[in-house]
N, C-alpha and C positions, 0 to 999 in steps of 0.2 A: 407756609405757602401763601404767594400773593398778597401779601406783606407790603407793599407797596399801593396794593389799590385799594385792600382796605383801609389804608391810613388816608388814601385820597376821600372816600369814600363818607368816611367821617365828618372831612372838613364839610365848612360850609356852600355852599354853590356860591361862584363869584359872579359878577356881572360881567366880567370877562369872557366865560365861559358861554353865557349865555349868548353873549354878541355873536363870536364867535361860530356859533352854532347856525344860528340866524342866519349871517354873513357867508356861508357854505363854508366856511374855513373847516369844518369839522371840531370832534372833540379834541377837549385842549387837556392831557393828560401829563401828569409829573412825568419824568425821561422811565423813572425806574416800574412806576406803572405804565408805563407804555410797552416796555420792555416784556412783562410779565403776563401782557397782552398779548403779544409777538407771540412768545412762546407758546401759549394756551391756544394761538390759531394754526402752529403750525403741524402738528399730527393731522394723518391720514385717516386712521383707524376710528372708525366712528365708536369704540370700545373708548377708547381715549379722549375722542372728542367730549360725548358724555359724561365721562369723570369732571373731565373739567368743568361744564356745567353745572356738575350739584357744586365743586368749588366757589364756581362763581354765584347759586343760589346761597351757597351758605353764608355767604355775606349779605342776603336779604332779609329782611328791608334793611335798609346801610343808614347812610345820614338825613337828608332832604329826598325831596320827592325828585329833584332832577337826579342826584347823584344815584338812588337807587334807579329809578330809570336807565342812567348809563347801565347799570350791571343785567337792567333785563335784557337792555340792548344789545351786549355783549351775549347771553343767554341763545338771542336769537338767531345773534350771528352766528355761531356752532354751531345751533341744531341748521341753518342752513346749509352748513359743510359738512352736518350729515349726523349730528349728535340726536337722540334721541328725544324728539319731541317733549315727552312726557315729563324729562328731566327736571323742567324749571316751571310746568304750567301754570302749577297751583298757586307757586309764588309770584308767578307775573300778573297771573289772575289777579291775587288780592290787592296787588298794585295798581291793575289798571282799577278796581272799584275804587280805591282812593283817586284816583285821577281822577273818574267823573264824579264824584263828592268836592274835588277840589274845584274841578271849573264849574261845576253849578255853585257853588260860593262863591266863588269870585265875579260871576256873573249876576246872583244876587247883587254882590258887597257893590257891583260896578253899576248897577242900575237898568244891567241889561245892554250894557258897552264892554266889549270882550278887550282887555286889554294883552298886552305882550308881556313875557316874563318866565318865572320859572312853572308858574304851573300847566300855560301853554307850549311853552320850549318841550317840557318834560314829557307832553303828551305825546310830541312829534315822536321819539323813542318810544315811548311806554304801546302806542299803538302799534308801532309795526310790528312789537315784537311780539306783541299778542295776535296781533293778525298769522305770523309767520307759525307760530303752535300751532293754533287753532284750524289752520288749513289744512294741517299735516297731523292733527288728531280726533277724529269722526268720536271716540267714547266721553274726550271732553266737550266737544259742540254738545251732545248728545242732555249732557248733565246739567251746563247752563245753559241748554234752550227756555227748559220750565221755570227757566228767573224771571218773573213777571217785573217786578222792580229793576231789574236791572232793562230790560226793554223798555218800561218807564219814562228811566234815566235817559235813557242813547235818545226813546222818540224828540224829548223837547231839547236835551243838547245838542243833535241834529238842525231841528228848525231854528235854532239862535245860532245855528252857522259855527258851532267851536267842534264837532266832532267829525268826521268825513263819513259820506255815506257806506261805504263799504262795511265799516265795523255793525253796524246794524245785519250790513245782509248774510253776513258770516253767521251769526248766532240766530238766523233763521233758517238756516238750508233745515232738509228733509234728511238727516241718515237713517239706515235701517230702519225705513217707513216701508210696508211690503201693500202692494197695490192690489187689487181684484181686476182683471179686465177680463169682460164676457162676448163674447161673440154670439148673436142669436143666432146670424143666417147661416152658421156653418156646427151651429152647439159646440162650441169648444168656449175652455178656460181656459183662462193663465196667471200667476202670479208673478210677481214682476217687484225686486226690492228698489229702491229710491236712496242714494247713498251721495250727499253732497247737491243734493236738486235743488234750486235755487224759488224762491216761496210763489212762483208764479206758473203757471203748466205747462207755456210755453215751451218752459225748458223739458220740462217734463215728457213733453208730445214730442221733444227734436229727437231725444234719446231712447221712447219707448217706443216710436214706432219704427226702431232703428233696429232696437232689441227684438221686434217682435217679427220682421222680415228675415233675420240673421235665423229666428229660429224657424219658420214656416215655408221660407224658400221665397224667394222672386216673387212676384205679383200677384201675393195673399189677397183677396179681396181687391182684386185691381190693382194695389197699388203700383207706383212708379217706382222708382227704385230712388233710394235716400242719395242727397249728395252728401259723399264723403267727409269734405271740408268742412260741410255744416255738422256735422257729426265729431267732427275731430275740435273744433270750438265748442260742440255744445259740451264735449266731454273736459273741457279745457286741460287738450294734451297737446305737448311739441308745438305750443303758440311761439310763433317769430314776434320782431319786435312789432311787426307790421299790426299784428294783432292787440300786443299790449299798448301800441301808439293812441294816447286819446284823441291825437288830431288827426291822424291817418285819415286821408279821405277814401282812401281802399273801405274803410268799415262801415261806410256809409252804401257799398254797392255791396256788402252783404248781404244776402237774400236768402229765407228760406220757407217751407211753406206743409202744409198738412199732405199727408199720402192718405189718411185715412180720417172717419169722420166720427170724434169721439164724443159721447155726449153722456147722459143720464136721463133713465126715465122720467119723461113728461116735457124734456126740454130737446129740441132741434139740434143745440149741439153745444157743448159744455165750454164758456169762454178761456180763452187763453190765458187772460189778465188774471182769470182768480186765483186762487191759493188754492195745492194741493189740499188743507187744512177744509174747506167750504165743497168739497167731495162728499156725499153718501156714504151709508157705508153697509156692508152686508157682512152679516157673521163675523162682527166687530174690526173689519178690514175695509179702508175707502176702496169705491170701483167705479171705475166706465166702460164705458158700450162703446164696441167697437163698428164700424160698417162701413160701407165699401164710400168711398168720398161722394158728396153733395153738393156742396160749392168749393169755390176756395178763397181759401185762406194763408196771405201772405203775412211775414214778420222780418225785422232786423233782428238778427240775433244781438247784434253789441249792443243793442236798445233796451232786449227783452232780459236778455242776463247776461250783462259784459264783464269782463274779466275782474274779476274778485281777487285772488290772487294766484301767482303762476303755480304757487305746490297744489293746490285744488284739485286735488281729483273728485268730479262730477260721472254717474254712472246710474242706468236703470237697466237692471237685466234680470234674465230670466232665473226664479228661484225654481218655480214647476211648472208645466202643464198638466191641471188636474184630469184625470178619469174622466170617463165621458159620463160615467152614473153622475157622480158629485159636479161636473156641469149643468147636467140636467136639472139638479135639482135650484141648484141657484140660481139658472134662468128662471124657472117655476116660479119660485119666491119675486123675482124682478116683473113677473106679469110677462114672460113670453111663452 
């Protein structure tokens, strides 16, 4: 099976192909591996689709970095049509780690002059299709969040302009991070998980106090009632293209703003800008204070956390609300 793209696979990357590529012409594939491609896209059955993917991983890593790139590419084309994420991860993974191994070499070899060729052609694929996993699998984000070396890597290939900002923000979201938020004025608790939060609170505040009205009813602590839309972007679901458009000047009248006013003991109110990660924490879980709003505070959502990619699912909901004894007592400890 696939006998033909392995044998493409093999060869070497030509300068053809590369142009090619460049040139929007697309991949330039032998007839019979084209063929063999056809086939492997055209099942419904995501049972099938999947098969095909470990197919196409077991031909990883293949010849060169572009060619094996074609195969993650293809990888992630499937799981787009609905093959099973997990299928090809690991393999793509270790591909993309040789990709930024390779352009930090060549970025050395070049003096710090990013040239054109096969090992940035190759990125162009090798990234998306790690992007395209990675969105649609919260257990692998989860495992290479703790790669310090590999953030390393992305921080300075970023500032030398060879990586796209995105790949960074993906391998920093928040999955199954579970929150504390405390209310003094009314002694209630809640915990609340963080699945896909994007490393700034912003987002965090669009989706928790979204979460936190759904379960308390209407005008908790005053507040106003969330708008929807801003809700439905910050969760990034059933985005039109208008949303995914980077020039769209609709996303520039994007607006949305705090219903309630969340902060930490000793501080007026806890910035948007920072990292869930720069939270306190009580009984080894971060938390804020919740209270009824004070000033306000407006944001662009496409500004604070703009579209990462469409599979994304972004979410903060309610895991409990604790007992009012075990409230008690954690207000107690916060000094109320």
């Amino acid at each position: 099976m696939l006998e033909a793209l392995a044998e493409f696979v093999r060869a070497r990357t030509t300068a053809e192909e590369i142009d090619a590529l460049r040139e929007g012409q697309g991949l330039l594939l032998p007839s019979a591996a084209g063929a063999e491609v056809s086939d492997m896209m055209a099942p419904q059955d995501p049972a099938e689709l999947t098969a095909n993917v470990v197919s196409v991983r077991n031909l990883m890593p293949g010849g060169d970095l572009f060619h094996t790139a074609v195969l993650a590419l293809l990888c992630g084309t499937l799981v787009e049509r609905g093959a099973d994420p997990g299928a090809a991860i690991d393999a793509t993974l270790d591909l993309f780690i040789q990709q930024l191994d390779a352009l930090a070499e060549q970025h050395r070899r070049d003096d710090g002059i990013a040239t054109d060729g096969i090992v940035t052609t190759a990125g162009q694929l090798t990234f998306m299709a790690t992007m395209t996993m990675l969105s649609r699998s919260v257990g692998t984000r989860k495992r290479w969040r703790g790669r310090p070396e590999l953030m390393a890597r992305l921080d300075g290939l970023e500032e030398a302009g060879l990586v796209p900002w995105f790949l960074r923000e993906v391998f920093t979201l928040h999955d199954d991070v579970d929150l504390l938020l405390l209310d003094p004025k009314n002694r209630r608790a809640y915990q609340f998980r963080m699945v896909g939060v994007r490393d700034r609170l912003y987002h965090c505040y669009a989706l928790l106090q979204d979460a936190l009205l759904r379960h308390t009813g209407p005008g908790y602590l005053g507040a106003e009632p969330v708008d929807p839309d801003m809700v439905r972007y910050a969760r990034n679901r059933d985005l039109g293209e208008e949303e995914f458009g980077q020039d769209d000047p609709g996303r520039e009248r994007m607006n949305d703003h705090l219903r309630f006013n969340f902060s930490v003991p000793g501080a007026v109110i806890m910035p948007g800008s920072a990292s869930p990660s720069e939270l306190p924490t009580l009984d080894g879980l971060p938390f804020l204070l919740v209270e009824p709003k004070g000033m306000s505070i407006n944001w662009n959502p496409s500004n604070m956390y703009g579209v990462v990619h469409e599979a994304l699912a972004a979410s903060v909901e309610l895991v409990r609300e604790l007992d009012r004894e075990r409230a008690e007592v954690l207000l107690v400890k916060c000094g109320f």
